[in-house]
C-alpha positions as CSV (number, residue, x, y, z in Angstrom):
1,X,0.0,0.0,0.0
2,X,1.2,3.1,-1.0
3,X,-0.2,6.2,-0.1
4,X,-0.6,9.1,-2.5
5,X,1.2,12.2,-2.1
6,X,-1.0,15.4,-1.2
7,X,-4.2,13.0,-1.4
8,X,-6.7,10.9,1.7
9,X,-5.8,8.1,-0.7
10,X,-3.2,5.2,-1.4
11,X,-2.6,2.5,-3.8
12,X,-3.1,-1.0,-3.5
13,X,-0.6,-3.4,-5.3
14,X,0.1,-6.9,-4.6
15,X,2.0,-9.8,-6.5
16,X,1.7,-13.2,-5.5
17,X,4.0,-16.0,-6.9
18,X,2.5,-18.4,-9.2
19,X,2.8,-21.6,-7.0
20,X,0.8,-19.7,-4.0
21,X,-1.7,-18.5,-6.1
22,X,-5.5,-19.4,-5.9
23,X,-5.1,-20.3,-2.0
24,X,-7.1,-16.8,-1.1
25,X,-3.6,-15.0,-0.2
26,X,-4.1,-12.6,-2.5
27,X,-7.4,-12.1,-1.4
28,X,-6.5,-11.8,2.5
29,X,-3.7,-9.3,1.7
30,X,-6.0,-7.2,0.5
31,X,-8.7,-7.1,3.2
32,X,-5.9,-6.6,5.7
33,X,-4.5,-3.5,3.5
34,X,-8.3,-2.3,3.4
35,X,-8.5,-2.8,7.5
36,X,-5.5,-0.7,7.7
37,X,-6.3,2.4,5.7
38,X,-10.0,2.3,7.0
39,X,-7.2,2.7,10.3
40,X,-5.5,5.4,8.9
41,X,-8.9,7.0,7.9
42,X,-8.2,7.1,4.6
43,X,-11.1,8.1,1.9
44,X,-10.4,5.3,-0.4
45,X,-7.8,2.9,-2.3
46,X,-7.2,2.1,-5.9
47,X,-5.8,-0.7,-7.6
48,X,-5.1,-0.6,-11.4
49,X,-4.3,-4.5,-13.2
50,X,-3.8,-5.6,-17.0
51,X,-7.4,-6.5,-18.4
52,X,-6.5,-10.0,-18.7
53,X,-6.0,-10.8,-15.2
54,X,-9.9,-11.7,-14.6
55,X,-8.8,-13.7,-11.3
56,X,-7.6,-10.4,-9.8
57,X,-11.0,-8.4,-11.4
58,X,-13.1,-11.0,-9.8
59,X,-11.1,-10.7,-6.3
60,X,-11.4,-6.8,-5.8
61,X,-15.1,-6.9,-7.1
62,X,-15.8,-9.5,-3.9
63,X,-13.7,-7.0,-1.4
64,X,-16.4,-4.2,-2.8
65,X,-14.5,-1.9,-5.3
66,X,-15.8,-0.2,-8.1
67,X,-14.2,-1.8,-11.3
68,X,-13.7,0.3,-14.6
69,X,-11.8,-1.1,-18.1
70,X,-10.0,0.6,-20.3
71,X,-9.7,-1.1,-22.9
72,X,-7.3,0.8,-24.9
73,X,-4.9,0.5,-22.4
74,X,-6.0,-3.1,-21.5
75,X,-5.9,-2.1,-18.2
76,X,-8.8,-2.3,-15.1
77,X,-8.8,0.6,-12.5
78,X,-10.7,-0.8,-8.8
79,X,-11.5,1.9,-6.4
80,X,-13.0,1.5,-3.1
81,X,-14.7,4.2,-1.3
82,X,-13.9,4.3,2.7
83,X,-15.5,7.0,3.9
């Protein structure tokens, strides 16, 4: 989690090595980076992943974030509003 400079806000970004995948690690990282910027009273995180990567889509749509494609880019932006 990185938080953005100047902004209530951070970045989520997580990379999980193909052997551990599908075991809901990815999954728990993420609520536990949501638990701690709800903590730092943040106002909401973003993710941004390639458009391909459905697994990932599918994960931060379950945790509650707002997905958007672009599909010029072939990227997805997630944002999740905490307060």
């Amino acid at each position: 989690m990185s938080k953005l400079h100047g902004r209530n806000e951070a970045e989520l970004a997580v990379i999980v090595r193909d052997e551990f995948q599908a075991k809901g690690l990815g999954t728990e990282l993420y609520r536990q980076m949501v638990l701690i910027a709800r903590d730092e009273k943040l106002s909401k995180v973003n993710a941004v992943m390639l458009g391909d990567n459905r697994e990932m889509r599918s994960m931060v749509q379950k945790l509650g974030f707002k997905v958007k494609s672009d599909l010029e880019e072939n990227l997805v932006e997630a944002e999740l509003v905490l307060a």
